[in-house]
C-alpha positions in Angstrom: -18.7 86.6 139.1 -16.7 84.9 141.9 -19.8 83.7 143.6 -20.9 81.8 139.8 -17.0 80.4 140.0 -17.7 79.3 143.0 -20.3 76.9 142.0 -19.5 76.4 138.7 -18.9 72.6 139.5 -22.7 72.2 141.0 -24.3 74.1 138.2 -22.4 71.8 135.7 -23.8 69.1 137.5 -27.5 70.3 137.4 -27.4 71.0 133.9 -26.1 67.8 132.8 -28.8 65.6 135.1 -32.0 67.8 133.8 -30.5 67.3 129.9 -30.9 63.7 131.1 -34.2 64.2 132.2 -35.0 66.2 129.3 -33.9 63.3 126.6 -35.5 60.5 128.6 -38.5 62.1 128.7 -38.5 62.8 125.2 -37.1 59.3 123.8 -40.0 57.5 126.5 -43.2 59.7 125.8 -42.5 61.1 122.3 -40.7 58.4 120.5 -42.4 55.7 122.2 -39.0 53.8 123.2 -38.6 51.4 126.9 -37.7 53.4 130.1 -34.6 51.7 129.8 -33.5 52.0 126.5 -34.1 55.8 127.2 -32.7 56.2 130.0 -29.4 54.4 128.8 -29.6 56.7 125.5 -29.3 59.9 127.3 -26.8 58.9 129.9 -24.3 57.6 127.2 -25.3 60.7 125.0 -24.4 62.9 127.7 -21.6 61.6 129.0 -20.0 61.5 125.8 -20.3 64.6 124.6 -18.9 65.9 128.0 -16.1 64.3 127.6 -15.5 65.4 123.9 -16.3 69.2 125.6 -13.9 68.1 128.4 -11.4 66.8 126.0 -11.3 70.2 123.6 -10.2 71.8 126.0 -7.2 69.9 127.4 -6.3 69.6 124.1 -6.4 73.3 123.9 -5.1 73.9 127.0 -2.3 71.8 125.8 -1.3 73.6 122.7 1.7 75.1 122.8 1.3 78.7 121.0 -1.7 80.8 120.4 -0.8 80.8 116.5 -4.6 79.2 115.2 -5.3 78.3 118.5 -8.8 78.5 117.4 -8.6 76.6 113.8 -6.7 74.1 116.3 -9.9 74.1 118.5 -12.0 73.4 115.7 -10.1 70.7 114.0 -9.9 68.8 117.5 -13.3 69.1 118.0 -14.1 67.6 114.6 -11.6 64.9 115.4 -13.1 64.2 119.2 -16.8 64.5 117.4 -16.1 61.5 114.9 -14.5 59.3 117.6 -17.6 60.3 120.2 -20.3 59.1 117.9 -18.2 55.8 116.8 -18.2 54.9 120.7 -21.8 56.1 121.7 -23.0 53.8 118.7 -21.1 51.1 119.4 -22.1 51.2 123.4 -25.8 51.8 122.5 -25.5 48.8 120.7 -24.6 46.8 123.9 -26.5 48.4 126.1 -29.5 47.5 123.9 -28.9 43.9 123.6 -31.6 41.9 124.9 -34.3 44.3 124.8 -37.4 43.4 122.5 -37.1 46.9 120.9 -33.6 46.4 119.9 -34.4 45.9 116.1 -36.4 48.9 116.0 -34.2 51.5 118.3 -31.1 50.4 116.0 -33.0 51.2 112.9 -34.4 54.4 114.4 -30.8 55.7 116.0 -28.7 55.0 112.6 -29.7 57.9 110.9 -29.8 60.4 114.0 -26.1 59.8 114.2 -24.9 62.5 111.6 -27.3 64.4 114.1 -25.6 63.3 116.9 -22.1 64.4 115.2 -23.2 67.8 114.2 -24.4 68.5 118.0 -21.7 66.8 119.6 -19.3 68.8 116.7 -20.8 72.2 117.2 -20.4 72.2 121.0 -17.5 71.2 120.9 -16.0 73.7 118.7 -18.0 76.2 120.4 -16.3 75.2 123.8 -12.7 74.9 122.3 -12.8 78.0 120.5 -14.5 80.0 123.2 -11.6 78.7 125.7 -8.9 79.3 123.2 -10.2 82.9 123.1 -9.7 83.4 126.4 -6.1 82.1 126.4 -5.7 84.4 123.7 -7.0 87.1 125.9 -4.9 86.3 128.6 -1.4 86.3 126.3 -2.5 89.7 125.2 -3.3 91.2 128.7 0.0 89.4 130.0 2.0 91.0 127.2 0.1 94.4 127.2 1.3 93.9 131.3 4.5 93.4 130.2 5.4 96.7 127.7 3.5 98.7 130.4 5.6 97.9 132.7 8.4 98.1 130.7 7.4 101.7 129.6 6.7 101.9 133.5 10.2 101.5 134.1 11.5 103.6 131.4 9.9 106.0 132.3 11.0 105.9 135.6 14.7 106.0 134.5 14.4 108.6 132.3 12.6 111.0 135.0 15.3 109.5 137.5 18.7 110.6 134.7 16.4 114.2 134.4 16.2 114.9 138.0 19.9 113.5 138.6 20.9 116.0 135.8 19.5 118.9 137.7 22.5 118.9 140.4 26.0 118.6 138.6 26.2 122.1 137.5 24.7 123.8 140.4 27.2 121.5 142.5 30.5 122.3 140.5 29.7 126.6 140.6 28.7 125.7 144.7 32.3 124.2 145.3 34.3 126.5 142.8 32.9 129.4 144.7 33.3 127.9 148.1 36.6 127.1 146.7 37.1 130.8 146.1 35.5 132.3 149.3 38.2 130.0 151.4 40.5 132.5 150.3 38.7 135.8 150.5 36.3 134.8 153.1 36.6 132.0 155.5 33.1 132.7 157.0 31.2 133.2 154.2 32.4 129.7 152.6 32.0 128.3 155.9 28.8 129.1 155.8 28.0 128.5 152.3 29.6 124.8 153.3 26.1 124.3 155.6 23.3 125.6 153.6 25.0 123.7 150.4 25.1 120.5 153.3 21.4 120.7 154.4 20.2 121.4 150.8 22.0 118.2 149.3 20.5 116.8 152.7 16.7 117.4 151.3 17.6 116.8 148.0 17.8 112.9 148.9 15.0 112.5 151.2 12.3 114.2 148.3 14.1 111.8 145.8 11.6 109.2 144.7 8.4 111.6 145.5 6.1 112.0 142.6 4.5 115.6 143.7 5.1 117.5 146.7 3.1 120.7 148.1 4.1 123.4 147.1 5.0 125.0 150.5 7.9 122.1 150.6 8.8 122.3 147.5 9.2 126.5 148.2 11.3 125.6 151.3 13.9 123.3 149.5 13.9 126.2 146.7 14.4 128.9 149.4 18.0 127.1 150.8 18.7 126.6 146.8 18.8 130.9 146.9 20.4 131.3 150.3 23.4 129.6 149.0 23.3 131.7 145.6 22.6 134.7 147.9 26.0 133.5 149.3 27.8 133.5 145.7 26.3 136.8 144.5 25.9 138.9 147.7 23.6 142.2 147.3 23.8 141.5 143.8 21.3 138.5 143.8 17.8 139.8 144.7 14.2 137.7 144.8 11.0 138.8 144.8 8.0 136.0 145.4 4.3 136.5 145.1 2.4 133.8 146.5 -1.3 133.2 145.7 -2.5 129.5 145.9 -4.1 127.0 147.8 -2.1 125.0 150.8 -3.0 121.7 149.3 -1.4 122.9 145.1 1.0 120.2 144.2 4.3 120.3 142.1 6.9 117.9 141.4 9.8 118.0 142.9 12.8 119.4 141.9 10.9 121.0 138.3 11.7 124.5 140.1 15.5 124.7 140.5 16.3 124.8 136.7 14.8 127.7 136.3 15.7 129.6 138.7 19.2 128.7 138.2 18.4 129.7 134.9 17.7 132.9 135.8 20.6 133.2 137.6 23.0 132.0 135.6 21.4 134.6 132.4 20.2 137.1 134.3 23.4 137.7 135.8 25.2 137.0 133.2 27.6 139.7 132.3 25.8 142.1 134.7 27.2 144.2 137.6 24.8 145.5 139.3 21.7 144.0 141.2 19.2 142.2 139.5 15.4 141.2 140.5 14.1 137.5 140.0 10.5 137.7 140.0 8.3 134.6 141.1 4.9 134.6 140.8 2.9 131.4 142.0 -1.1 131.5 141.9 -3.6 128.8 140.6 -6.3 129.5 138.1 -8.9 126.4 137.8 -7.5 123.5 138.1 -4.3 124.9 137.0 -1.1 125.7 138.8 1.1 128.4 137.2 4.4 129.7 138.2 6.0 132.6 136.4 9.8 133.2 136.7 11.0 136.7 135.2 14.7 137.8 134.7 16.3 140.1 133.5 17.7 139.3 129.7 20.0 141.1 127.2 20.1 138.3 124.0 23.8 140.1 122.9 25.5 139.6 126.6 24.6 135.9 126.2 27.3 133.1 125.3 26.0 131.6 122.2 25.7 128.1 123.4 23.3 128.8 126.3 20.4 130.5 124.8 18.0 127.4 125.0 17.9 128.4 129.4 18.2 124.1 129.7 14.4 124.0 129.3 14.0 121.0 127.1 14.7 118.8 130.5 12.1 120.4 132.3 9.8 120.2 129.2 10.3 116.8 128.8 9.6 115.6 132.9 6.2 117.4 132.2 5.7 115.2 129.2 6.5 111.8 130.9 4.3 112.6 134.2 1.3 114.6 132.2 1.4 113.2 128.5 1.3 117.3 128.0 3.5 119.2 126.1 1.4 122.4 126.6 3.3 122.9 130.1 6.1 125.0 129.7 6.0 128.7 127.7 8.5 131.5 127.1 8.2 135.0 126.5 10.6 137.6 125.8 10.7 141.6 125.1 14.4 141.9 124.2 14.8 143.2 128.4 12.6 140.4 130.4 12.8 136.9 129.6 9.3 135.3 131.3 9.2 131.4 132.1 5.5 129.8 132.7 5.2 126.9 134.0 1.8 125.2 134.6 1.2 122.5 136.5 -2.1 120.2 136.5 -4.0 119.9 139.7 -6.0 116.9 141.0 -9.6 118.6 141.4 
């Protein structure tokens, strides 16, 4: 295609020269007419009717909407049609004035010039339409452009306000507890002060990042429970199976929410020790990632049964048009999270 671009121009230019061979040919052997007198009929015919071609489409070109761009096209070429016989007649007849044939050429030509304005009309119409199609074609794909990239963007912001979501909550219990520890504890919130530093740390350098392997997004996850390990003590305890591939993707940050989930329910009310369960393994070209806590539906507050899932579901939805991504189960004592995530096989 771009080499036919390129040489558009020349091909023009071939094609025009061999109609004019073609119709001097015709005029001198078949209608019996002078060399000159057919060779002066086909250059003017030519000529003309590229420029009516030529003129369609700056007149289309120039048209300021695409509203009936086409009926425009149409009615221009009509116009450009009528005015390109009028002049071809009227310079034939000069051009033919002193030749012996004169008589005989005019009478012969008069009634080939509704001919002429058909042909001249038709390709015309066919060239002004056919470019106003294309500047048709072109608003569309601009504007389609456009609402993609608008949707682009939303789309973008929206995943941006989910992930930024993720943070407050687990930020505010971090400093109320450090606040707390300060008193009881010095070292302990001194050291929760460092892994809470170098987590918020990571959290800005994976910001931005579409997936992640799994194995980072694990190591960003594993400072997330040192700190909680630092809130709950001995009472906070994690168990994590690990059966997938090194190269298994997930995006970033989807993990956290859960767990702190979890946490936050599975502790809930509860004095003794209680086992998180993580179990990560890939099945086909799926990813899945099950998260089991502890769960007693009459110790929960009333306002947090939902476990802040509809955020998570909803980041699935934007970056895999799925909503088959995120499933709960519950037997009353374990409350089971599966999350699946698509893998690029």
């Amino acid at each position: 295609m771009r080499s036919l671009n390129k040489y558009i121009h020349w091909l023009i230019l071939v094609l025009l020269l061999l109609v004019i061979a073609v119709h001097t040919y015709v005029f001198k052997v078949i209608f019996g007419f002078s060399w000159n007198l057919s060779l002066n009929d086909a250059i003017t015919s030519t000529v003309i009717m590229s420029l009516a071609c030529w003129s369609v489409i700056l007149f289309v070109r120039a048209y300021p909407t695409i509203v009936l761009i086409q009926v425009y096209a149409v009615l221009i070429a009509f116009l450009l049609a009528g005015l390109s016989v009028f002049i071809e007649w009227e310079l034939l007849r000069m051009m033919g004035r002193g030749a012996h044939e004169l008589d005989d050429y005019i009478a012969w030509m008069r009634p080939t010039m509704p001919i002429r304005f058909l042909i001249t009309w038709l390709l015309s119409a066919w060239i002004g339409t056919n470019f106003a199609l294309r500047r048709n074609i072109t608003a569309l794909e601009a504007r389609f452009q456009q609402h993609a990239d608008a949707n682009a963007l939303l789309k973008e912001a929206e995943l941006f306000k989910l992930r930024q979501q993720l943070q407050p909550h687990f930020l505010y219990n971090s400093l109320n507890s450090i606040n707390a520890l300060m008193m009881i504890s010095p070292e302990r919130a001194q050291e929760m002060i460092g892994k809470l530093s170098d987590f918020l740390r990571n959290s800005v350098k994976r910001e931005g990042e579409e997936n992640l392997k799994v194995n980072e997004e694990l190591a960003y996850i594993e400072t997330y429970l040192a700190i909680e390990s630092v809130r709950f003590g001995d009472r906070l305890r994690v168990e994590m199976i690990k059966e997938y591939p090194d190269d298994a993707l997930i995006p970033p940050f989807i993990l956290q929410p859960i767990l702190e989930n979890s946490i936050k329910f599975g502790l809930y009310g509860v004095t003794s020790s209680v086992t998180i369960r993580i179990h990560i393994y890939k099945e086909g070209p799926m990813l899945f990632i099950k998260v089991t806590n502890p769960y007693d539906p009459s110790a929960q507050p009333s306002n947090g049964t939902g476990f802040g899932l509809a955020g998570i579901n909803r980041r699935l939805f934007l970056q895999y048009a799925r909503t088959d991504l995120l499933e709960t189960e519950s037997d009353g004592e374990l409350f089971t999270t599966i999350l699946k995530i698509p893998q690029h096989v």
